[in-house]
Backbone as CSV, one residue per row, in Angstrom:
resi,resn,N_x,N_y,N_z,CA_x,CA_y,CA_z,C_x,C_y,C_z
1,UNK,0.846,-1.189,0.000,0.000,0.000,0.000,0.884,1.243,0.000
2,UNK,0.353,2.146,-0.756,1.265,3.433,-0.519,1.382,4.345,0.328
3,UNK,2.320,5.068,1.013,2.198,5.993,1.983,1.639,6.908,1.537
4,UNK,0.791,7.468,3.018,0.154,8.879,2.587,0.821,9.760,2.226
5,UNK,0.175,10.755,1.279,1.320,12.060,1.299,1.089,12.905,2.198
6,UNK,2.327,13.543,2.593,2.367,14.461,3.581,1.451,15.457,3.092
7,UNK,1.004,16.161,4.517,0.492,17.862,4.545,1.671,18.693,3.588
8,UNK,0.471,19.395,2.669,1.188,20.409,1.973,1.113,21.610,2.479
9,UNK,1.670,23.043,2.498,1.272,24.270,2.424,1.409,25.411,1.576
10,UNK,0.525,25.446,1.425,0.676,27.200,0.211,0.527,28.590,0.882
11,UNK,1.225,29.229,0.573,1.389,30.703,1.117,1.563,31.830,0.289
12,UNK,0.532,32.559,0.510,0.226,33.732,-0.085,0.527,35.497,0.519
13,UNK,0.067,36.084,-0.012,0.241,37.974,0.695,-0.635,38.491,-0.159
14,UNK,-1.298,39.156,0.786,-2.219,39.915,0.139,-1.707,41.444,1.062
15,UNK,-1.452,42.371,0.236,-0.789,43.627,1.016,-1.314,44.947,0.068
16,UNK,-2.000,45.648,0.628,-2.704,47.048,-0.030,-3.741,46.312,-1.491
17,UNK,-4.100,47.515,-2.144,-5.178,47.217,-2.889,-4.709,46.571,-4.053
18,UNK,-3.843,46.284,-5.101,-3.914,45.857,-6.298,-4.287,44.980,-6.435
19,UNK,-4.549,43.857,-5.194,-5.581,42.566,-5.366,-6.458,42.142,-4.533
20,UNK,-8.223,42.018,-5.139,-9.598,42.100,-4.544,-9.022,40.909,-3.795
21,UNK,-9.970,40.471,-2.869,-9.946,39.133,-1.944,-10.056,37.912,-3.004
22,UNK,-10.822,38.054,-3.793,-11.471,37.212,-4.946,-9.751,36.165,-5.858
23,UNK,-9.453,37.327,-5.727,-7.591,36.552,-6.397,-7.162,35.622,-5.221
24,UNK,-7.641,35.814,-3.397,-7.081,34.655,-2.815,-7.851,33.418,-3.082
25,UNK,-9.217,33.891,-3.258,-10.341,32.820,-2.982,-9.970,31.870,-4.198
26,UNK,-9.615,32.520,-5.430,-9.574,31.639,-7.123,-8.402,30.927,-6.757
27,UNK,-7.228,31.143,-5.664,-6.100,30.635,-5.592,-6.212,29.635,-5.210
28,UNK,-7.100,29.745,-3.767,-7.409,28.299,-2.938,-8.405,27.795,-3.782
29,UNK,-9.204,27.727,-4.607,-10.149,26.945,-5.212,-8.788,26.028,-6.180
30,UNK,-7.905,26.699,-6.605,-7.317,26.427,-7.783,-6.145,25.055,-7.368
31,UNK,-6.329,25.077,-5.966,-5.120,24.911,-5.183,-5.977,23.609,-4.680
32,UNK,-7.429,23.605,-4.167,-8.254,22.285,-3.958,-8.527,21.353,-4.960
33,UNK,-8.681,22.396,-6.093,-9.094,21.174,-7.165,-7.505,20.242,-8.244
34,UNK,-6.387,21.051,-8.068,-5.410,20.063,-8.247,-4.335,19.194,-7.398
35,UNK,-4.349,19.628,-5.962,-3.688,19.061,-5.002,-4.294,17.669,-4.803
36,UNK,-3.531,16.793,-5.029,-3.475,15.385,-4.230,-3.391,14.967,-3.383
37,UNK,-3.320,16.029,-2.254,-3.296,16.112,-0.948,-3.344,16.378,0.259
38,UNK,-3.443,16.432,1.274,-4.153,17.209,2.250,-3.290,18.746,2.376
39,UNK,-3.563,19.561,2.726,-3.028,21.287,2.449,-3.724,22.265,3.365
40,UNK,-2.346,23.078,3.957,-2.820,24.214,4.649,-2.577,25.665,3.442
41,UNK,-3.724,26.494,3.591,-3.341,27.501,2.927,-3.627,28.782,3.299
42,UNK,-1.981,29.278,3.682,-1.956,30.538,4.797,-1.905,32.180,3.708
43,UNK,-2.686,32.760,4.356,-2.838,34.448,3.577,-2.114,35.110,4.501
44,UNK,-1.028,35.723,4.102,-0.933,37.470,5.324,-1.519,38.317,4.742
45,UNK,-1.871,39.001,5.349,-2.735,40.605,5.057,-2.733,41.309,6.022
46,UNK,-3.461,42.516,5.625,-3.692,43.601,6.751,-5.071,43.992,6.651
47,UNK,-5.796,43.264,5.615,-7.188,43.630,5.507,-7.726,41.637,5.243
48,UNK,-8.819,41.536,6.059,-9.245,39.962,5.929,-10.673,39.649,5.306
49,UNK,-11.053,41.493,4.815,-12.439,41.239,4.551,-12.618,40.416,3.158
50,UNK,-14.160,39.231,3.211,-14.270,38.924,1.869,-13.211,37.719,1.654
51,UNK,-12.290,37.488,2.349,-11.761,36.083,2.060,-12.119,34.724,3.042
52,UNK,-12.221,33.695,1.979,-13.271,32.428,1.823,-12.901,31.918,3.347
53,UNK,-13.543,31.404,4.276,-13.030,31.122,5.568,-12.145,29.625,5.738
54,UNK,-12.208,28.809,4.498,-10.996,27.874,4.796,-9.251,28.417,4.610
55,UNK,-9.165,29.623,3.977,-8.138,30.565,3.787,-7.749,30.502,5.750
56,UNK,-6.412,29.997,6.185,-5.687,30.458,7.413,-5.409,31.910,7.263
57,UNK,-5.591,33.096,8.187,-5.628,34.327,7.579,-4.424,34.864,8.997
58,UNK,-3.493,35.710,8.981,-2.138,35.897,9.569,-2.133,37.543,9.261
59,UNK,-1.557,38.230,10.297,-1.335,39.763,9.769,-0.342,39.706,9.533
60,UNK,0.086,40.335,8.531,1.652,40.229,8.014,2.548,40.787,9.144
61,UNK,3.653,39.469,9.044,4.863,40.015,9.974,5.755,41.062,10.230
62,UNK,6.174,41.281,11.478,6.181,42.377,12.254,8.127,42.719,11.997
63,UNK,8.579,43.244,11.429,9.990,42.956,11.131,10.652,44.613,11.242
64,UNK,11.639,44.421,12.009,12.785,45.838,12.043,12.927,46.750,10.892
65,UNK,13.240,46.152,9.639,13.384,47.147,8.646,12.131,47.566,7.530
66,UNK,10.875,46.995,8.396,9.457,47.547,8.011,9.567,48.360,6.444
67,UNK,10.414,49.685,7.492,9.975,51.149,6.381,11.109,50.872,5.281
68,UNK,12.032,50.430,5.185,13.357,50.430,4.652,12.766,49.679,3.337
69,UNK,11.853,48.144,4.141,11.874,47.749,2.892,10.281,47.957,1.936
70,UNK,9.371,48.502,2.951,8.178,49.413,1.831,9.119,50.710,0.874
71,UNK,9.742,51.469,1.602,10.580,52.321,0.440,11.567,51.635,-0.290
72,UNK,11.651,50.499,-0.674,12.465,49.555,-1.677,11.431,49.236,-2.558
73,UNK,10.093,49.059,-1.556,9.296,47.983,-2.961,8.244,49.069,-3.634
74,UNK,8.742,50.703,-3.091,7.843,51.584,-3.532,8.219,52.502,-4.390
75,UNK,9.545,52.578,-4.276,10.105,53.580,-5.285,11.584,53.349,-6.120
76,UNK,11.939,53.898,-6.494,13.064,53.631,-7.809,13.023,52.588,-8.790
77,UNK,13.937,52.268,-9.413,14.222,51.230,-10.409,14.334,49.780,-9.478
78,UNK,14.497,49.563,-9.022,14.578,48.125,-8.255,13.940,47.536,-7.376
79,UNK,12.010,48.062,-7.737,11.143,47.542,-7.430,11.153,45.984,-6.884
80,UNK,10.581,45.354,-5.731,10.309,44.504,-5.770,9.377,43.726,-4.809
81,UNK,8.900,42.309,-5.047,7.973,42.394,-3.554,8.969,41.385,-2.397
82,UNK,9.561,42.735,-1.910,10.247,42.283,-0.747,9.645,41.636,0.171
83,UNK,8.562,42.134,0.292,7.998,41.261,1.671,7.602,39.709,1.867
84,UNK,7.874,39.233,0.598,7.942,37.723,0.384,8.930,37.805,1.312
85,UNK,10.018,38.116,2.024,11.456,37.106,2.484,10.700,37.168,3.748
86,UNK,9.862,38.228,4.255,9.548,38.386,5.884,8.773,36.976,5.801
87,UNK,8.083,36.431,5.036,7.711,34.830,5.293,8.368,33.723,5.126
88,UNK,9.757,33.697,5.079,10.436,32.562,5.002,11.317,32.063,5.989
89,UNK,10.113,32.240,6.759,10.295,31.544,8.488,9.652,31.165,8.944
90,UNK,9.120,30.112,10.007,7.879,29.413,10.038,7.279,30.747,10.746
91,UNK,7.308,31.671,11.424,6.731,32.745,11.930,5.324,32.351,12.776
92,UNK,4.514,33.058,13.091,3.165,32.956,13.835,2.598,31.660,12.983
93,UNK,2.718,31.756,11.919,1.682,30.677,10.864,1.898,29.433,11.517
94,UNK,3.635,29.838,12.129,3.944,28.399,12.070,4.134,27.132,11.015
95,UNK,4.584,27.689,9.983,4.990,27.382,8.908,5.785,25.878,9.030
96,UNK,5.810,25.136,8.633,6.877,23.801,8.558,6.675,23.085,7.278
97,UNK,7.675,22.112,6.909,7.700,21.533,5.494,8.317,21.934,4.552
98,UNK,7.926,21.321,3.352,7.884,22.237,1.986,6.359,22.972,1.882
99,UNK,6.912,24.802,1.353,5.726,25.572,1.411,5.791,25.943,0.282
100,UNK,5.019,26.415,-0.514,5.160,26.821,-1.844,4.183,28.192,-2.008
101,UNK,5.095,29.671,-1.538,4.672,30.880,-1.859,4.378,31.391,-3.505
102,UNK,3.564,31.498,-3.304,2.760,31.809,-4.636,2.090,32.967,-5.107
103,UNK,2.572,34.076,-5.748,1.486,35.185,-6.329,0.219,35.263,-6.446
104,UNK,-0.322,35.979,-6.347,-1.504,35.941,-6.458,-1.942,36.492,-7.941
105,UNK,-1.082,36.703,-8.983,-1.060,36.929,-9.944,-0.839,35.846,-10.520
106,UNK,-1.568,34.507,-10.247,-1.120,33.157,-10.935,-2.529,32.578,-10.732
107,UNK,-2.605,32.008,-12.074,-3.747,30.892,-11.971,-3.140,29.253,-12.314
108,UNK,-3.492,28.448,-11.087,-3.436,26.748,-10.927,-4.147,25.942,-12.482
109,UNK,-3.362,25.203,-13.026,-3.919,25.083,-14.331,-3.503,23.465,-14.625
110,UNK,-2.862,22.964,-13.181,-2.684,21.409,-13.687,-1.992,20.740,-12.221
111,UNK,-1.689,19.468,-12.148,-1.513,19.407,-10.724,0.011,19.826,-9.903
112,UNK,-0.284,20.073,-8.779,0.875,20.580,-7.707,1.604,19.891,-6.933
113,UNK,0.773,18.468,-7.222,2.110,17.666,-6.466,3.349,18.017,-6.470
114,UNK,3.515,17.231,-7.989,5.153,17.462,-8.305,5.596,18.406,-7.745
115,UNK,5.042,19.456,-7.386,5.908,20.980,-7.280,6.371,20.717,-6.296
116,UNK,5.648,20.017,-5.060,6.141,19.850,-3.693,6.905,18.684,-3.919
117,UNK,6.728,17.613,-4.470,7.858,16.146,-4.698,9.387,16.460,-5.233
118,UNK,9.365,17.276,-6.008,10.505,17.430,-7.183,11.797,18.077,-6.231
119,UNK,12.696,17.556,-6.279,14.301,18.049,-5.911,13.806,18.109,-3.723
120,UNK,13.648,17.370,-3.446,13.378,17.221,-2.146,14.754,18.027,-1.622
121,UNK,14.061,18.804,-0.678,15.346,19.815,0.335,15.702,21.079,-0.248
122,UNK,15.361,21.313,-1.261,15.874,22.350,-2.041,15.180,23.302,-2.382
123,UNK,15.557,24.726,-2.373,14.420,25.697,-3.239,14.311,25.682,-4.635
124,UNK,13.109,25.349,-5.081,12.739,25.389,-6.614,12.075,26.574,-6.698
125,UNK,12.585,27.329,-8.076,11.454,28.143,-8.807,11.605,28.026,-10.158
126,UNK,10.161,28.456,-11.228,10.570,28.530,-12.512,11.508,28.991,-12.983
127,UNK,12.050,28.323,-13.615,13.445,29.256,-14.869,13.215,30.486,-14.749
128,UNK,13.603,31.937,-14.738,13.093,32.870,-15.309,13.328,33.098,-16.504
129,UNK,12.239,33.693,-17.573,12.553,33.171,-18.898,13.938,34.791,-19.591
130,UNK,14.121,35.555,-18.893,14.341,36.623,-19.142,16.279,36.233,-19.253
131,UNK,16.196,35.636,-17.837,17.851,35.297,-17.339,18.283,34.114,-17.842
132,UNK,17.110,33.421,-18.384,17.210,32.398,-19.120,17.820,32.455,-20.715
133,UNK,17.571,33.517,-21.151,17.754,34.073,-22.259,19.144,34.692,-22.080
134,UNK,19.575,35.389,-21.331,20.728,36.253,-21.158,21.365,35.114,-20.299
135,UNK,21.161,33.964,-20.284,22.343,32.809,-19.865,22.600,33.050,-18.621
136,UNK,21.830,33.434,-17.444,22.699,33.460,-16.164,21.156,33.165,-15.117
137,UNK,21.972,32.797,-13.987,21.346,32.769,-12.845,19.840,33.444,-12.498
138,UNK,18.879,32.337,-12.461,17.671,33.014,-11.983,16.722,32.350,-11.937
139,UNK,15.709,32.742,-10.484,14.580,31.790,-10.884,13.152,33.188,-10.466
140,UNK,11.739,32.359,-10.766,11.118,33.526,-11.103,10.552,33.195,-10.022
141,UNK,9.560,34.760,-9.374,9.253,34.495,-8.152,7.851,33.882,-7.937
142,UNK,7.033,33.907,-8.761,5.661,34.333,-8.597,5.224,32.496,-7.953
143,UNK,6.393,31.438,-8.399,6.050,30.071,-7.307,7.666,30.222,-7.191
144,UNK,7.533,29.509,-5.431,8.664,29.324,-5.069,8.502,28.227,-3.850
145,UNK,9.228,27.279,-4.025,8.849,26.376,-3.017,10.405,26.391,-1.689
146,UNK,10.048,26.331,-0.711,11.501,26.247,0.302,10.558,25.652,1.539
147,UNK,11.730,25.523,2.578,11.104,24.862,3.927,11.601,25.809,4.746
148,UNK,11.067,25.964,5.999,11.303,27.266,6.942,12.071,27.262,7.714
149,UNK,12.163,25.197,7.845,13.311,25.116,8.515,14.611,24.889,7.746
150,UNK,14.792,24.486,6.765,16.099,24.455,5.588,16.720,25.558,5.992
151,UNK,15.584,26.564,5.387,15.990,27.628,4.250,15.421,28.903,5.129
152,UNK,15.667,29.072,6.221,15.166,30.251,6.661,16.530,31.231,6.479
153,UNK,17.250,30.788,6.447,18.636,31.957,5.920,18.057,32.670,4.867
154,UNK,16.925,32.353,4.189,16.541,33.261,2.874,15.697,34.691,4.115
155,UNK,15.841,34.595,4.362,15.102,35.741,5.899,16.426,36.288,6.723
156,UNK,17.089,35.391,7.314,18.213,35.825,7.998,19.368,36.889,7.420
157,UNK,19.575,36.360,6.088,20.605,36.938,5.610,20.246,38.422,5.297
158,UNK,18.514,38.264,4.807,18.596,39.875,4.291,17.968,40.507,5.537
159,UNK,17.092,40.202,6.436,17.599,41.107,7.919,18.879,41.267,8.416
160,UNK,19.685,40.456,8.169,21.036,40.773,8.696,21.839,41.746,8.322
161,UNK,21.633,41.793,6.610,22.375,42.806,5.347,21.449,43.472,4.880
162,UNK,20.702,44.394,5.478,18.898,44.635,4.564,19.668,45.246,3.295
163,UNK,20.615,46.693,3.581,21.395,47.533,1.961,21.519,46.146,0.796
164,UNK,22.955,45.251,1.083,22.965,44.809,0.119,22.104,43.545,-0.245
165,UNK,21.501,43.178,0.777,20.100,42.554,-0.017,19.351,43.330,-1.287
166,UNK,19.044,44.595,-0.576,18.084,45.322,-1.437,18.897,45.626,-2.972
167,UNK,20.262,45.786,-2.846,21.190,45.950,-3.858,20.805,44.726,-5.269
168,UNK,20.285,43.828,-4.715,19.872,42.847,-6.203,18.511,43.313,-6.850
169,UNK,18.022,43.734,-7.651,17.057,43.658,-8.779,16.065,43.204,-8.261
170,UNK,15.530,43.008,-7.149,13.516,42.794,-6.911,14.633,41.353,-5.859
171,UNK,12.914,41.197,-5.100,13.052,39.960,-4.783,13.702,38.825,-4.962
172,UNK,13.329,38.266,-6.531,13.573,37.219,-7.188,14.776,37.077,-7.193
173,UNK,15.411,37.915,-7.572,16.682,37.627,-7.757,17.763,37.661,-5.990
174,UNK,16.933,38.312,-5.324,17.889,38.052,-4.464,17.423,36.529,-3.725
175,UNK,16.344,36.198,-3.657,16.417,34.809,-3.551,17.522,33.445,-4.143
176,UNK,16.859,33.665,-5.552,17.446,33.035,-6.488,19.101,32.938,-6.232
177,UNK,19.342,34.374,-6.285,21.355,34.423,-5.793,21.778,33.615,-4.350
178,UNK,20.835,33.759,-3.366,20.685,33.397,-2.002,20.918,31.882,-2.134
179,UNK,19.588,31.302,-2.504,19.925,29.854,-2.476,20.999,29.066,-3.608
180,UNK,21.338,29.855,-5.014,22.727,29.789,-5.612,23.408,29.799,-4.909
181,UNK,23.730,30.347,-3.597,25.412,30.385,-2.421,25.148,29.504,-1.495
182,UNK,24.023,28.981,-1.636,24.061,28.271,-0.073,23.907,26.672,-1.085
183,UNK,24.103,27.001,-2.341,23.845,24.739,-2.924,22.714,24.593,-2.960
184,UNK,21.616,25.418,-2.749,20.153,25.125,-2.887,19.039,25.768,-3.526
185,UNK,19.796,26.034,-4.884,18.683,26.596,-5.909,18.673,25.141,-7.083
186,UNK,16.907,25.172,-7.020,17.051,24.032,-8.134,15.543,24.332,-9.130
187,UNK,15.497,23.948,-10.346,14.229,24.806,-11.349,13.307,23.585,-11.361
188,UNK,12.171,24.031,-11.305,11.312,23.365,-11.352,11.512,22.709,-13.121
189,UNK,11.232,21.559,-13.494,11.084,21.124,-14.793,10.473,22.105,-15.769
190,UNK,11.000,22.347,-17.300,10.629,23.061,-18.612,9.241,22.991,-18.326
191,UNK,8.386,24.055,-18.730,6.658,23.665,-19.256,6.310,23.406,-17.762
192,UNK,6.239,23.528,-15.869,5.655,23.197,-15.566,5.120,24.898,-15.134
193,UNK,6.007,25.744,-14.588,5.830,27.076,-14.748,5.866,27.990,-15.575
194,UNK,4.603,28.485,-16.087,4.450,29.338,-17.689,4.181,30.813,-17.814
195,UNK,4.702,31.557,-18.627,4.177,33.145,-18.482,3.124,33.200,-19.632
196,UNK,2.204,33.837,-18.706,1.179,34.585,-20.089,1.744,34.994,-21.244
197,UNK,2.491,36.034,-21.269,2.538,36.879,-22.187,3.459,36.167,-23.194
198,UNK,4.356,35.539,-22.845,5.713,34.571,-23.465,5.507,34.057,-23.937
199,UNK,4.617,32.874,-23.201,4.215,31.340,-23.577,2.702,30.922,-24.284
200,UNK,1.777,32.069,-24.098,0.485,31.551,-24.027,0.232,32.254,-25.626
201,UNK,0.481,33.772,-25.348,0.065,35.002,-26.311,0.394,34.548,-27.570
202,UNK,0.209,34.180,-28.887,0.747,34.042,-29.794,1.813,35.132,-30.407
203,UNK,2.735,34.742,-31.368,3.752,35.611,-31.531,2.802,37.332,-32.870
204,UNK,3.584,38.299,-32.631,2.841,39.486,-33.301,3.254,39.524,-34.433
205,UNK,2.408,39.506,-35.738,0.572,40.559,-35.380,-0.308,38.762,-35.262
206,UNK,0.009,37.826,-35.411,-0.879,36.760,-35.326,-1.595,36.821,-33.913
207,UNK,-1.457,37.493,-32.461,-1.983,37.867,-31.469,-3.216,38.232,-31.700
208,UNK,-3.360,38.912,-32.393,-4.886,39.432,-32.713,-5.699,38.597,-33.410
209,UNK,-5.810,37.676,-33.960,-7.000,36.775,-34.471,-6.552,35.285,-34.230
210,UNK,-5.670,35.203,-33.166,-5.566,33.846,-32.554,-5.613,33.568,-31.249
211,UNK,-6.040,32.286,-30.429,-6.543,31.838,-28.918,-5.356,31.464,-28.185
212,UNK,-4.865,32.099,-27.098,-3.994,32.249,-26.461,-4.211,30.493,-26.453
213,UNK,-2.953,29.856,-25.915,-2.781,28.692,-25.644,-2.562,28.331,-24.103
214,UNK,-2.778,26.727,-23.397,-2.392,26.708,-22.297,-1.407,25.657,-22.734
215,UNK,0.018,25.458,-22.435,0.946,24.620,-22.503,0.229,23.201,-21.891
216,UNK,0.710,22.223,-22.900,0.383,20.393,-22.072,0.782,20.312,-20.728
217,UNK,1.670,20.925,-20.392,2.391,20.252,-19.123,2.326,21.536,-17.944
218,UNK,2.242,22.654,-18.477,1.665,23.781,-17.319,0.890,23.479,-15.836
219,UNK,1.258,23.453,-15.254,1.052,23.402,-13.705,0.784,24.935,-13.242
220,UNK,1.048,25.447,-13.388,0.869,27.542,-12.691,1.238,28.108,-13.971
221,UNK,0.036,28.857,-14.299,0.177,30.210,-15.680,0.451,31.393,-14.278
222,UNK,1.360,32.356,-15.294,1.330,33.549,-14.399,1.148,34.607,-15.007
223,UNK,0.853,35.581,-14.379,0.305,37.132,-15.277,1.122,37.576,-14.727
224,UNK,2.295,37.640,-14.926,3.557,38.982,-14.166,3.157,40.284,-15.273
225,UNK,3.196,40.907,-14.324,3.105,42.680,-15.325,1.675,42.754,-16.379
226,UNK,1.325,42.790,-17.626,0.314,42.580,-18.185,0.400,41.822,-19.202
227,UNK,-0.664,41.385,-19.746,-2.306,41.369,-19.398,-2.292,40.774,-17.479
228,UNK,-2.554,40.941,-17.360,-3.702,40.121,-15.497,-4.984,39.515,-16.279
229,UNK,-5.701,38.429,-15.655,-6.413,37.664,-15.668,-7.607,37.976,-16.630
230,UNK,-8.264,39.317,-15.571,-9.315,39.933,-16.037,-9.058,40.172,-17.605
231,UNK,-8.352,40.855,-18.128,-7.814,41.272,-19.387,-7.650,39.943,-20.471
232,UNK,-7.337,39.412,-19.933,-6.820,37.695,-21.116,-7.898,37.186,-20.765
233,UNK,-9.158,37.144,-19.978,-10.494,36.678,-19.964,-11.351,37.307,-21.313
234,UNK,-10.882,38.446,-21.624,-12.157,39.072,-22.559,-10.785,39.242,-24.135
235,UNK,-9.071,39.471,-23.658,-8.988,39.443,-24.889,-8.182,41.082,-24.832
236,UNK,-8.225,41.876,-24.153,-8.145,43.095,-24.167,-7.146,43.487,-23.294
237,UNK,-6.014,44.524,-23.882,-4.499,45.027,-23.124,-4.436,46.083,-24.016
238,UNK,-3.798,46.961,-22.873,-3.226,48.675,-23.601,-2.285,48.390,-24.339
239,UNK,-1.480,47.211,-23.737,-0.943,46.926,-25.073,-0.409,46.320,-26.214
240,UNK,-0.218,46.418,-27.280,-1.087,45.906,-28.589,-0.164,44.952,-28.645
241,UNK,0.754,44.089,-28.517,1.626,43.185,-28.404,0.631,42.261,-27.610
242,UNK,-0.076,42.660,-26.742,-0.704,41.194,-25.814,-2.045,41.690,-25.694
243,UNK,-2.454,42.185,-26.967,-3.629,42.032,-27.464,-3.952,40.696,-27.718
244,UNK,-5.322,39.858,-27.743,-5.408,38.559,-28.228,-7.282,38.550,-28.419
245,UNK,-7.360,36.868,-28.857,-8.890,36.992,-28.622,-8.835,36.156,-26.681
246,UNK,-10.617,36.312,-26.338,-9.899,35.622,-25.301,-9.263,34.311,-25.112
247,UNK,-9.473,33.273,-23.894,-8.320,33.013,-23.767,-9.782,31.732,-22.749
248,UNK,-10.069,31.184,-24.062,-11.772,29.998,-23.272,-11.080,29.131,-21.982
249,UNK,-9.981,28.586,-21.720,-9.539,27.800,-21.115,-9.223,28.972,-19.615
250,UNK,-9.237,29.788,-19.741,-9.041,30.745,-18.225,-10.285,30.599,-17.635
251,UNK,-11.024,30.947,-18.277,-12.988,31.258,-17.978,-12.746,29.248,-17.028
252,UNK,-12.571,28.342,-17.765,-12.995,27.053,-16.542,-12.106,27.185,-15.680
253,UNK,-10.491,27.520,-15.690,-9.989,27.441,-14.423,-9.852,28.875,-13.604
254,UNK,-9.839,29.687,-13.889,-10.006,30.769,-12.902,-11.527,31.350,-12.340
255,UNK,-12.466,31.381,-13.399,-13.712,32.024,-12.534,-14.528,30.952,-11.747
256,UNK,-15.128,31.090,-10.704,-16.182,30.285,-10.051,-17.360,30.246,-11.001
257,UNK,-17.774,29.055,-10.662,-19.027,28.383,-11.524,-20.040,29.792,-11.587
258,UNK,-20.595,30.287,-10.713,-21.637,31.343,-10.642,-21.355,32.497,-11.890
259,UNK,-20.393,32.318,-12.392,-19.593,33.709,-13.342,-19.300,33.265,-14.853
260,UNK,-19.513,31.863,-14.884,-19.238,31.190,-16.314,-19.854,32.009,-17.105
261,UNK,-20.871,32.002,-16.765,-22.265,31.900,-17.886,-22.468,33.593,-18.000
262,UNK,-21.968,34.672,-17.134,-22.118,35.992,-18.050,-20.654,36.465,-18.411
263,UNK,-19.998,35.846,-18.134,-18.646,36.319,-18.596,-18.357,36.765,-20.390
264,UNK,-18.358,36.929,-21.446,-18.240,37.398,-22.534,-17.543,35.908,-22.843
């Protein structure tokens, strides 16, 4: 007989307005209907209204360089969402395992096992397709799987050094460099993490009278930057590069049943 699989956990942030409650709720729906297994799934926020009550809900953690690092993820060229590292500690949640922090700018599109099985002990994230291209070091942030007890140096180091933490290019990359020095960066497999705009959008001007695609082997589509969800639901972006028609295969996995049927 086979052993059970362990408890999984997924971890999210929800922080100021750019995302309704509705992006946690599509996450955990997205997150029940392909998991194989039993799963905790923790939100930080600072606002709890409107999210689904099996959502574990946490106020985001309480950390020394607070302001240092909202004025990192608020202004200049080297935007990023720092406040992913303040969760890579088991903290109040009480975090343990493999956890797999996830954007909320991502829709679940195939199953998540693997994500938690694959390279046991190690932090995985998608290739990034950008550094991927320019041949060097990187993984993308929007899934990232680590354990709190491994890998909590991904927390330690940049409270310890907040300047030259902040000195790398967004988040991602200072992760990505992080677990590169410590022997524990490893990519999730080709095709299981996909970008909208890259992977799905057809190449231009064929964008405009052709159906975005979902890759065979896609496990997490992500909307980094634009189109977002809403937009590749109807087909419509400012801009004309990720223009498309819509995109029928989002409408079954991202909206709830109640929304099929007036959606365009």
């Amino acid at each position: 007989m086979a052993s059970a699989k362990k408890q999984a956990t997924i971890v999210c942030i929800k922080w100021g307005n750019k995302f309704p409650a509705y992006y946690v709720n599509r996450l955990y729906a997205g997150a029940k209907r392909f998991l194989d297994r039993p799963f905790r799934f923790v939100c930080y926020t600072e606002d709890r209204t409107d999210i689904r009550p099996e959502v574990e809900l946490f106020d985001l953690p309480t950390v020394p360089f607070e302001d240092r690092m909202v004025e990192a993820m608020t202004t200049g060229k080297r935007r990023g969402a720092w406040r992913k590292v303040t969760i890579m500690q088991s903290g109040e949640a009480k975090l343990s395992g493999p956890c797999l922090i996830m954007d909320l700018d991502v829709v679940v599109t195939g199953p998540l096992g693997p994500l938690f099985d694959h390279a046991p002990g190690k932090i995985c994230m998608g290739r990034d397709w950008l550094e991927r291209r320019r041949r060097r070091i990187g993984g993308h942030g929007s899934v990232c799987r680590f354990d709190p007890k491994l890998h909590r140096y991904l927390y330690d180091d940049f409270a310890n050094d907040i300047e030259t933490s902040l000195a790398w290019k967004g988040e991602q990359k200072y992760t990505s460099m992080t677990a590169h020095n410590h022997s524990d960066l490893e990519y999730f497999p080709d095709g299981w993490i996909c970008s909208y705009k890259r992977q799905a959008i057809p190449y231009f001007p064929t964008n405009f009278f052709k159906v975005p695609v979902l890759p065979d082997d896609c496990r997490v589509m992500c909307f980094h930057g634009t189109p977002k969800m809403e937009e590749a639901l109807v087909g419509d972006c400012t801009k004309l590069r990720y223009r498309t028609k819509p995109a029928p295969w989002l409408r079954d996995l991202w909206l709830d049943e109640n929304e099929k049927d007036w959606m365009p």
